[in-house]
N, C-alpha and C positions, 0 to 999 in steps of 0.2 A: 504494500500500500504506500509506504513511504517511497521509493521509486517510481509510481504512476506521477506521482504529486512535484518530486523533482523533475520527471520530463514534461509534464503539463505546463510547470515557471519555467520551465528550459525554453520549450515550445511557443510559449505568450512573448518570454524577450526575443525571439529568433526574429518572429512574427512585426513585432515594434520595432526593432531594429531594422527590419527589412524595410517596412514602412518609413521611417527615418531617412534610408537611403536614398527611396522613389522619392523624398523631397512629400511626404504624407500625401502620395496620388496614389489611388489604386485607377487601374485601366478596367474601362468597359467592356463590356464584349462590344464587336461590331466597330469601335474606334483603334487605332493602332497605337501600336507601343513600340517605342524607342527601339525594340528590340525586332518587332517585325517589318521597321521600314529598314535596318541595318542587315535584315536577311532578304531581300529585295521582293518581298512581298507586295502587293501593291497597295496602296491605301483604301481606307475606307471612304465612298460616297456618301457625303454629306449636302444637305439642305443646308447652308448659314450665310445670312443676313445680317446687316449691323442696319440699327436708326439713326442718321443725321440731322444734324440741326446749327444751324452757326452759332459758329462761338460766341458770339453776342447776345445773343437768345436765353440764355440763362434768365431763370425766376418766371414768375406771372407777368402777362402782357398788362400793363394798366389803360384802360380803355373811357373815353368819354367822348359821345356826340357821335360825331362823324369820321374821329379821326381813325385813321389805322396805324396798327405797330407792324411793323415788316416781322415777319416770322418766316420760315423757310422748313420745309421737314421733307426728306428724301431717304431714298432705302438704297445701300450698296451690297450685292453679293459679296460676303465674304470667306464662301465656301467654296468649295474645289467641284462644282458640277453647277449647270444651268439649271432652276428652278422657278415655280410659281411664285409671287409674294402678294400679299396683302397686310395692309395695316389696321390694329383696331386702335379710333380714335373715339376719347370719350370724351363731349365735349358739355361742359356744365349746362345746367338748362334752371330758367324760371318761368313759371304759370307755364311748365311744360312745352317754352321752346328755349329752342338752343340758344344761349348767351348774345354766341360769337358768329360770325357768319368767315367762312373760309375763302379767300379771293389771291387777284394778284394787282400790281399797281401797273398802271400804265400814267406812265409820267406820275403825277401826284394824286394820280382817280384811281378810286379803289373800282374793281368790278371782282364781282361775286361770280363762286365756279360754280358749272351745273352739275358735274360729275356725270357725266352721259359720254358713251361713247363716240370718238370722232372717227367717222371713216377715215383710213389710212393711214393716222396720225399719233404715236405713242398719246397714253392719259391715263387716266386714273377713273373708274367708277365707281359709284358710290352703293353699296346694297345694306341698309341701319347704318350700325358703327363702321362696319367692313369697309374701307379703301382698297379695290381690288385694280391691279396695276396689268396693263394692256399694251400690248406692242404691236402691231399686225405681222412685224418683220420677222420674228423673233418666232412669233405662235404663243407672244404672251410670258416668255420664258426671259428669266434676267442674266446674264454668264457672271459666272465668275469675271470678279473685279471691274463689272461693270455698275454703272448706276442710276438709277430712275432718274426723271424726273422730275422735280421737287411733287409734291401732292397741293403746296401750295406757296405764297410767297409773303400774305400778310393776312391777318387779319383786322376784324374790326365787331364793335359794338352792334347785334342786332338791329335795324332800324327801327322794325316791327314793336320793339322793347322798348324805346325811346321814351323818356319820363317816367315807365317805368321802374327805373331802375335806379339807382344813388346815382349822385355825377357823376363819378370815376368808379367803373368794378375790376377787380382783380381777376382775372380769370386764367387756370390751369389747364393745360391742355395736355394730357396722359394719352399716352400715345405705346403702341406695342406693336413689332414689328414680326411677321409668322412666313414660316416658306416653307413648302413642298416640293418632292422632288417629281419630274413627271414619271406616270408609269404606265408600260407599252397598253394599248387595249381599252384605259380607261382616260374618260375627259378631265378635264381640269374641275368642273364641278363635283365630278365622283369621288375626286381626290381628297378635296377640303371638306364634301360630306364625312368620307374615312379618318380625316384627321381629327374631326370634332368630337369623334367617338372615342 
């Protein structure tokens, strides 16, 4: 009994010590390790995405009247295979509409997006929260290190809200960015049904 008990504490430091080594990373299955891209394994296919935003853009937009704050939000493939992407953007709401209205500036006028498909023309659609991003060139798919185009470039104060609202409202915009990889046989919406699961 006392020897199970010495290679069990033998066993637990081997174990931590090993873990110590790997720098406390244990590998996944399905992602690669140090070890099997040194035996010339091939890598694992990954869906990854990163959210952008300029670096300016830090904190809540402070918002009053008519004015807009320039904002910008864009998604770059940061993974090793062409994927689907879409964004969930949650944007505040009072008397159950939305704050902030999502646009771009041309010169110093703000115009509001419809999020509707353009024939020919990369864009972004809109279905609820979902920002679902489009390319016709592409088939919709984003490559590795490449990167959308913005989803938007400013926003601004609901009009519709207009006295409603205090002067000036803070408003946060939480934003998540999601990718899929495509797979042979099935559509792009079969896919993000599969993934919701």
């Amino acid at each position: 009994m006392r020897h199970r008990k010495g290679y069990l504490v033998l066993g637990l430091f081997l174990l931590l010590a090993g873990w110590v080594v790997l720098g406390g990373k244990f590998f996944s299955p399905g992602k690669s390790s140090p070890s099997a891209k040194q035996s010339g394994k091939p890598e694992a296919i990954e869906a990854q995405v990163e959210l952008c935003r300029e670096a300016q853009e830090e904190g809540a937009p402070t918002l009053s009247g008519e004015t807009a704050a320039k904002r910008k939000l864009w998604v770059e493939n940061t993974g090793n295979a062409p994927c689907y992407v879409r964004v969930r953007l949650k944007l505040p709401k009072a008397e159950k509409k939305e704050i902030l209205e999502l646009g771009k500036l041309m010169g110093e006028e703000f115009v509001a997006l419809d999020f509707r498909e353009k024939e020919g023309e990369p864009c972004w659609v809109r279905d609820g929260e979902y920002f679902y991003y489009r390319d016709p060139e592409t088939e919709n798919l984003l490559f590795p290190g490449e990167a959308t185009l913005p989803i938007y470039d400013a926003v601004r104060q609901n009009q519709s809200l207009r006295g409603k609202l205090s002067s000036k409202v803070d408003c946060e915009l939480i934003a998540w960015a999601q990718a899929v990889l495509p797979q042979e046989g099935k559509s792009e919406l079969e896919i993000w049904t599969l993934f919701e699961r």
